[in-house]
C-alpha positions as CSV (number, residue, x, y, z in Angstrom):
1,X,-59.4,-15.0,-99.3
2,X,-57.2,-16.1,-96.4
3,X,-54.9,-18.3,-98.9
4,X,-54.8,-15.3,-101.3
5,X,-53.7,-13.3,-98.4
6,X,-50.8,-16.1,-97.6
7,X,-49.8,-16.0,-100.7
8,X,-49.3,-12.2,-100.8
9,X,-47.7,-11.9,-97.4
10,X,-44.7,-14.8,-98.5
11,X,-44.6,-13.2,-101.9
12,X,-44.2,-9.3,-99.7
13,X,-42.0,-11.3,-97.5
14,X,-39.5,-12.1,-100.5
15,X,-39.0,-8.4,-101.9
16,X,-38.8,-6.9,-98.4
17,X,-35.7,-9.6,-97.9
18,X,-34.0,-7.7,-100.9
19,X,-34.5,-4.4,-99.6
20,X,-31.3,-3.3,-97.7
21,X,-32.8,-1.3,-95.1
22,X,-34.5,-4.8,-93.4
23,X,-32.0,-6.1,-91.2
24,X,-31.9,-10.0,-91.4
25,X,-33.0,-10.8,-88.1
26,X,-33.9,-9.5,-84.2
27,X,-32.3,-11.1,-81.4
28,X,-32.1,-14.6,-82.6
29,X,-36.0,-14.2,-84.4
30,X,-37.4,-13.4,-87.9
31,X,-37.6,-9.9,-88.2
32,X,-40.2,-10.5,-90.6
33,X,-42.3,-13.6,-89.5
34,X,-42.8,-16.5,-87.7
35,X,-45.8,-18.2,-88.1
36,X,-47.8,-15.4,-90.1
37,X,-47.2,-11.5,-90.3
38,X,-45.7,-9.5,-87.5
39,X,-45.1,-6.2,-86.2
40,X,-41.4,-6.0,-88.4
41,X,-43.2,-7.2,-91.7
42,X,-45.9,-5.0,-91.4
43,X,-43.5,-1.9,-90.3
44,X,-41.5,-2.5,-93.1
45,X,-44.1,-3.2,-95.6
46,X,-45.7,0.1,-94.5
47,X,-42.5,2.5,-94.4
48,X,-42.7,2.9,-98.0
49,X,-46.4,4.3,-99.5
50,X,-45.7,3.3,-102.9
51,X,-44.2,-0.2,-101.5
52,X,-47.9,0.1,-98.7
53,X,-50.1,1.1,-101.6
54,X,-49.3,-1.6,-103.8
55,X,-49.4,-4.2,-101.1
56,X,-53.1,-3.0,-100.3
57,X,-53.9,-3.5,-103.6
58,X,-52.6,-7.1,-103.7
59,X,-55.1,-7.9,-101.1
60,X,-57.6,-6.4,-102.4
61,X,-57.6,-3.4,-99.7
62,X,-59.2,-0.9,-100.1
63,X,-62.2,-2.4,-102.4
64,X,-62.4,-1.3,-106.2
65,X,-66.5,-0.9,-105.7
66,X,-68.0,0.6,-102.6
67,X,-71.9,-0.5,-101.9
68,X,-73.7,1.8,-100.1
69,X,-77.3,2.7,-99.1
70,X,-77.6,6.3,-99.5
71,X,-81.3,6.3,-98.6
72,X,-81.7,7.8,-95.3
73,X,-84.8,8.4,-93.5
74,X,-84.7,11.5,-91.1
């Protein structure tokens, strides 16, 4: 799961770099990462629902099939 996850964030990572809005970088840092995904990636990743949604779904958040126990004893 984690590499899957890696693999979406340098992917997210890539198209955010195209969007014009991003600003290339923050007082001499990545705006979007260092060593794994920070507050600026996530922000910008997030400013868009379409751009969110999609991302989510790439990650397999939320989950397609929900197990529950709807058996409750009072």
């Amino acid at each position: 799961m984690l590499e899957k996850l890696c693999e979406v964030v340098n992917e997210y990572e890539k198209r955010l770099q195209e969007i014009p809005f991003v600003p290339m970088s923050s007082y001499g840092r990545p705006t979007l990462r260092e060593d794994g995904p920070n507050r600026n990636f996530l922000t910008y990743v997030f400013c868009d629902q379409g751009f969110a949604m999609q991302f989510l779904k790439d990650v397999d958040l939320p989950r397609r099939k929900v197990q529950c126990n709807t058996a409750l004893e009072i």
